[in-house]
N, C-alpha and C positions, 0 to 999 in steps of 0.2 A: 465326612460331613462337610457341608459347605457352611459358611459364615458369614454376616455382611454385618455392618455397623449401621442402625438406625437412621436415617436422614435425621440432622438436628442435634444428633444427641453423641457420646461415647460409647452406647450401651452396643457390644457386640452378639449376634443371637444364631442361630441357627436358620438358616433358609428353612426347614421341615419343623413347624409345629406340631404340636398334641393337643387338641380338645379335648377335654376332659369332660364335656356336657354330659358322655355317657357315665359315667361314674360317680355315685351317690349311693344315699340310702335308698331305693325303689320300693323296700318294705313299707316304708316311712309313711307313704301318696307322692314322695317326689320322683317322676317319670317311672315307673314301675317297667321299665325296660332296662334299666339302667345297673350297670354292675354295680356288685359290693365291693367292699375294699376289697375282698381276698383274691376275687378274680382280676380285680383293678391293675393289683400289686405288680405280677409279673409283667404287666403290658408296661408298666412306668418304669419299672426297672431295666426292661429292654430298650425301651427308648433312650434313656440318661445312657445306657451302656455304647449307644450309638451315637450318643454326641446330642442328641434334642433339647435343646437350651430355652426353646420358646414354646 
């Protein structure tokens, strides 16, 4: 994974983001396309596994 340091600031983060937009309660009315935790889980876990810091 690559890493850059924020213009401005110390904070060092990951070149490759994760949106989480799709992840929520969808049951709820909030975007009813949108995973639940449990399917959320392993995608977040894969990420952190690969270095995704932002």
């Amino acid at each position: 994974m690559d890493y850059f340091t924020l213009e401005g600031t110390e904070l060092t983060v990951s070149r490759i983001a994760l949106g989480c937009m799709g992840f929520g309660a969808g049951a709820q009315g909030h975007n009813p396309w949108a995973l639940d935790e449990a399917a959320a889980e392993s995608i977040l876990r894969r990420a952190v596994e690969l270095g995704v810091t932002f």
